[in-house]
N, CA, C and O of each residue as an XYZ file, in Angstrom:
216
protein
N      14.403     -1.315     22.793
C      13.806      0.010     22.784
C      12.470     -0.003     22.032
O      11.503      0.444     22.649
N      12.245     -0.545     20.534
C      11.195     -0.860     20.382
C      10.497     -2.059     20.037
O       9.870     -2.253     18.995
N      10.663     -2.888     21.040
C      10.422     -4.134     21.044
C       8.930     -4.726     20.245
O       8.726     -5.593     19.394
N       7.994     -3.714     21.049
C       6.469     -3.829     20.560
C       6.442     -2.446     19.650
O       6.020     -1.425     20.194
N       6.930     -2.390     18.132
C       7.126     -1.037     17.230
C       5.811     -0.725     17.396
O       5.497      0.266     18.056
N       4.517     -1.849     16.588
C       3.499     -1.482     15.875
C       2.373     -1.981     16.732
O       2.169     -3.192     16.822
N       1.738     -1.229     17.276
C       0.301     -2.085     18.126
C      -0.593     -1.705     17.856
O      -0.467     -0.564     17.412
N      -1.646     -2.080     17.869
C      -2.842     -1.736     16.892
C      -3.382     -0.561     17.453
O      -4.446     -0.224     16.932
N      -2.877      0.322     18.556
C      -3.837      1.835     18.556
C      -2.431      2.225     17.633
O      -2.549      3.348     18.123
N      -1.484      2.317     16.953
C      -0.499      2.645     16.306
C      -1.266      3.021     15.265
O      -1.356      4.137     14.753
N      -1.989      1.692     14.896
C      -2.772      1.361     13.500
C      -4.064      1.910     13.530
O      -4.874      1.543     12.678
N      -4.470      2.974     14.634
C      -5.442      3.371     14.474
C      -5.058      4.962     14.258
O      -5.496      5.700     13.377
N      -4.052      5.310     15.377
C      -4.241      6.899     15.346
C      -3.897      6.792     13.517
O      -4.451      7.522     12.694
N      -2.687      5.523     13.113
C      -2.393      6.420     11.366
C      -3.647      6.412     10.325
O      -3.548      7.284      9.461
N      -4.853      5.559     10.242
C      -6.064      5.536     10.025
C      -6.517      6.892     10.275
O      -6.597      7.642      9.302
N      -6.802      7.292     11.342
C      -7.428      8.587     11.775
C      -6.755      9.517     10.619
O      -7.356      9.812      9.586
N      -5.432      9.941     10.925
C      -4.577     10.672     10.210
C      -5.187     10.665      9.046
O      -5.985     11.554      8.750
N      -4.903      9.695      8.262
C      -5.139      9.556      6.911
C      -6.825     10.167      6.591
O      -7.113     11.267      6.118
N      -7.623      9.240      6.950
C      -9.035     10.096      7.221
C      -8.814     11.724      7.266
O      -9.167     12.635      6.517
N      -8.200     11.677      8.270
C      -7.801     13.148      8.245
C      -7.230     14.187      6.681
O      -7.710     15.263      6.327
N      -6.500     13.687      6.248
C      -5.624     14.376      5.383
C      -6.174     13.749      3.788
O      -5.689     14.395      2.859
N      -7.028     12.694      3.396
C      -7.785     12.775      1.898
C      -9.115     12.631      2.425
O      -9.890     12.542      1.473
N      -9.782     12.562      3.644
C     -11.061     12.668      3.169
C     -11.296     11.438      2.838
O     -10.363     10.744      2.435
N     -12.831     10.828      2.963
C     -13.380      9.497      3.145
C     -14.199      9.872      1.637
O     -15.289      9.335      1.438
N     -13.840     10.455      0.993
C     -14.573     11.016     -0.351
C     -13.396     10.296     -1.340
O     -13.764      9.463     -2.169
N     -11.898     10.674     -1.207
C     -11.611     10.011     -1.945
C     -10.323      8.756     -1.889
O      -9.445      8.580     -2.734
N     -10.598      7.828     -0.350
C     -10.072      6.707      0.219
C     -10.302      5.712     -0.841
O      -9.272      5.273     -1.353
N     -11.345      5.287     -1.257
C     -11.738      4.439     -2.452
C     -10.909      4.763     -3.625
O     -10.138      3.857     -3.941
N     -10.868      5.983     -4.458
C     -10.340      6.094     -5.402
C      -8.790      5.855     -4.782
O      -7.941      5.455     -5.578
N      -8.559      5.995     -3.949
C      -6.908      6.026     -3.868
C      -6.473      4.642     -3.640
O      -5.398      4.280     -4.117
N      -7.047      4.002     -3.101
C      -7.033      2.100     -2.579
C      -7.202      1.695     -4.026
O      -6.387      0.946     -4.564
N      -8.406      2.255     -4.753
C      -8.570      1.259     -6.166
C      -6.934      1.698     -6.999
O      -6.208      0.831     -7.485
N      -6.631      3.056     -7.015
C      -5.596      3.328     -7.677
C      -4.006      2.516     -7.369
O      -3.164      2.106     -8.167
N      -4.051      2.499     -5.435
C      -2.608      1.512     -5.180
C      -3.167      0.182     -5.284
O      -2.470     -0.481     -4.516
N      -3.853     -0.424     -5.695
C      -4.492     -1.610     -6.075
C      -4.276     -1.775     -7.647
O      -4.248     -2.993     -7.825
N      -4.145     -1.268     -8.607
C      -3.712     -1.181     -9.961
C      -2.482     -1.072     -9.862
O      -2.042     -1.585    -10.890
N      -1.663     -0.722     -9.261
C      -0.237     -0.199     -9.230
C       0.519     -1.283     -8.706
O       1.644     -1.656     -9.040
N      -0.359     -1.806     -7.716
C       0.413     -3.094     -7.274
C       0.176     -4.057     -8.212
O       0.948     -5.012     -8.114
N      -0.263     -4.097     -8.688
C      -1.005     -5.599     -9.998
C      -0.017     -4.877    -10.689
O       0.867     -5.681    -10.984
N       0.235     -3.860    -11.052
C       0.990     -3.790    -12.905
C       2.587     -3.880    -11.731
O       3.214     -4.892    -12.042
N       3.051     -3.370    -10.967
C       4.088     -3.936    -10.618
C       4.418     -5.242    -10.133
O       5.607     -5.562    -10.107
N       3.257     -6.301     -9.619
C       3.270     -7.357     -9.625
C       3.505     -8.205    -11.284
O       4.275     -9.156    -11.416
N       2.674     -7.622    -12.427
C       3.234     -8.159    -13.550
C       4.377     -7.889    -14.050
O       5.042     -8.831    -14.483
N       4.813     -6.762    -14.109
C       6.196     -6.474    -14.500
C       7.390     -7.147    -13.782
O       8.463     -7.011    -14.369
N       7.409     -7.733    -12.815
C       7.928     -7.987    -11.870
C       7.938     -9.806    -12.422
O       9.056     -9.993    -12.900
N       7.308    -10.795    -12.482
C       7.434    -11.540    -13.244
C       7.462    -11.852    -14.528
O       7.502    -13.027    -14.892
N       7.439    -10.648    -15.521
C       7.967    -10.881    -16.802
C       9.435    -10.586    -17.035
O       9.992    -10.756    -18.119
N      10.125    -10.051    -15.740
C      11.428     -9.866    -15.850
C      11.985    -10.723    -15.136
O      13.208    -10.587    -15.096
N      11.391    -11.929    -14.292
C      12.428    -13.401    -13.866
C      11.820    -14.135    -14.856
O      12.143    -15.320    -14.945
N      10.698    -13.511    -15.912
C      10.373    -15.111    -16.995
C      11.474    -14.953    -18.137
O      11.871    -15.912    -18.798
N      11.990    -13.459    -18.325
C      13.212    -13.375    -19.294
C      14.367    -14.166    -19.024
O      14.703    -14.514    -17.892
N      14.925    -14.425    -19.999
C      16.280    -15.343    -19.951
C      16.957    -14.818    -20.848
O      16.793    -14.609    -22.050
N      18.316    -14.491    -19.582
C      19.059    -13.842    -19.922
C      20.078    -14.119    -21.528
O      20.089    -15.319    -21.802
N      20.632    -13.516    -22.237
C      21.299    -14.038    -23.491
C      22.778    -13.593    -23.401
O      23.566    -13.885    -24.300
């Protein structure tokens, strides 16, 4: 049924959307912001398999 889920006009109308709904004013601030969020959950994320357990 959905063999081919995601095809790239998929990946365009949700682009549009988004454009649509924050504005190309503040796409940057929001990319730099899930771009920090992924780094501090990327660190947190290996300081808890560098713990050993007691």
């Amino acid at each position: 049924m959905l063999r081919n889920g995601l095809e790239p006009w998929h990946l365009l109308i949700v682009a549009i959307v988004v454009l649509a709904l924050f504005g190309s004013k503040k796409l940057p601030d929001t990319a730099r912001a899930l771009g920090k969020s992924m780094r501090i959950l990327k660190s947190e994320a290996k300081a808890m398999k560098e713990e050993t357990p007691q």
